[in-house]
N, C-alpha and C positions, 0 to 999 in steps of 0.2 A: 159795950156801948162806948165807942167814941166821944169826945169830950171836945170844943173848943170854946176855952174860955172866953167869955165876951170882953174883958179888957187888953186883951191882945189886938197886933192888926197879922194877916197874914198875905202872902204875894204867891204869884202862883208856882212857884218851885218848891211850894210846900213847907218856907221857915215862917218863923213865926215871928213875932219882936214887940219886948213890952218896956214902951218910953219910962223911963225914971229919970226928970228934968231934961238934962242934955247928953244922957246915959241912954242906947236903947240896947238890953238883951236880948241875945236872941238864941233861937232852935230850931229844931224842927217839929214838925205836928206831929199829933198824935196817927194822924192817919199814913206820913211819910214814915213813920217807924214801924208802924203796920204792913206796908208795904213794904219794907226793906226786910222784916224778920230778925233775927236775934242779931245785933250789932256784936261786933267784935274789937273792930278797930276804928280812933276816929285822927282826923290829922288836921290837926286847928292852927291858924297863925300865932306866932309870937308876940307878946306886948309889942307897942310901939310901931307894930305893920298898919298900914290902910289898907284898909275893902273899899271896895267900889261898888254902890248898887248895879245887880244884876250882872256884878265877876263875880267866878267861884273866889272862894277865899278855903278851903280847905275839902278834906272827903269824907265820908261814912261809908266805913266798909261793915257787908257783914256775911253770914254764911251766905247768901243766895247771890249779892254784886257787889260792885264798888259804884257810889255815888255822888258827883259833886256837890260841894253845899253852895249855893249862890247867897250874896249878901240882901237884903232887902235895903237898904241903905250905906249912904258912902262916910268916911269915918277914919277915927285913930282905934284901933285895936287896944283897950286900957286893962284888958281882966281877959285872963283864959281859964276854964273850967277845967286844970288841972286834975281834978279828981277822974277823968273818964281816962285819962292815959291806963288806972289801974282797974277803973270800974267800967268800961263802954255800953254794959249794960245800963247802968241809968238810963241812957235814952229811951230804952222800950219801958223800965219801969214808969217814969217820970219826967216824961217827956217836960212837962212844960214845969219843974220842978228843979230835982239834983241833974236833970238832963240840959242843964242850960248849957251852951259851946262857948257864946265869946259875950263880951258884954263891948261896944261900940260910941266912943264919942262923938255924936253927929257934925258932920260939916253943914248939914244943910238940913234941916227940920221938914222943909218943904215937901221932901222928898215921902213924907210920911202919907203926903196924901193921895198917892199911888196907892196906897196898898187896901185888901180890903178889910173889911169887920168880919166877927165872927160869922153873923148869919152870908155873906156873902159869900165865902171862902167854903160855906158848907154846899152854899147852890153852885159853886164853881165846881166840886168835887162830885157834885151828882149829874152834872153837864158833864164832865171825862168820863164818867163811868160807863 
């Protein structure tokens, strides 16, 4: 069973991101890790870089493809989940957990209301199916 937790928001390239004041975390769902298959490798920005909502800012590789990760929000790169350089498998373990990728200081908050809620993101995912 699939999981998305309802204090998340998610966008439709399938990351996820949970605001902490003017901090938003983020990943990818449960369901994109699902669809990717066992991860292997992942290639995240370094402190200090900006994302840009809706640029890739890094990839998920894993046995079946290589996939870009799109930001859900624009931002200072302040924290990289250094642990996946040795573990890439947390993302399929824990995704929305030890799978977290970057953590993002928002330039513009605003930007949050693009994105959708859990029950939304789940009827998004049954409309692609």
């Amino acid at each position: 069973m699939t999981s998305y937790p309802s204090d998340l928001r998610y966008d439709k390239e399938h990351e996820w991101i949970r605001v902490e004041g003017d901090v938003a975390v983020i990943g990818i769902s449960d369901f994109a890790q699902d669809q990717l298959g066992e991860v292997v490798y992942v290639d995240l920005p370094a402190v200090g870089d900006t994302v840009t909502s809706g640029e890739t800012f890094g990839e998920v590789e894993s046995v079946k493809s290589v996939s870009e990760l799109f930001s859900p929000v624009s931002g200072e790169v302040v924290k990289v989940n250094d642990d996946l350089d040795g573990a890439p498998e947390a993302i399929n373990e824990d995704a929305y957990g030890t799978g977290w990728m970057i953590e993002v200081k928002l330039a513009d908050a605003s930007e949050l209301d693009g994105l959708m809620s859990s029950d939304e993101y789940q009827d998004f995912i049954a409309s692609e199916a």
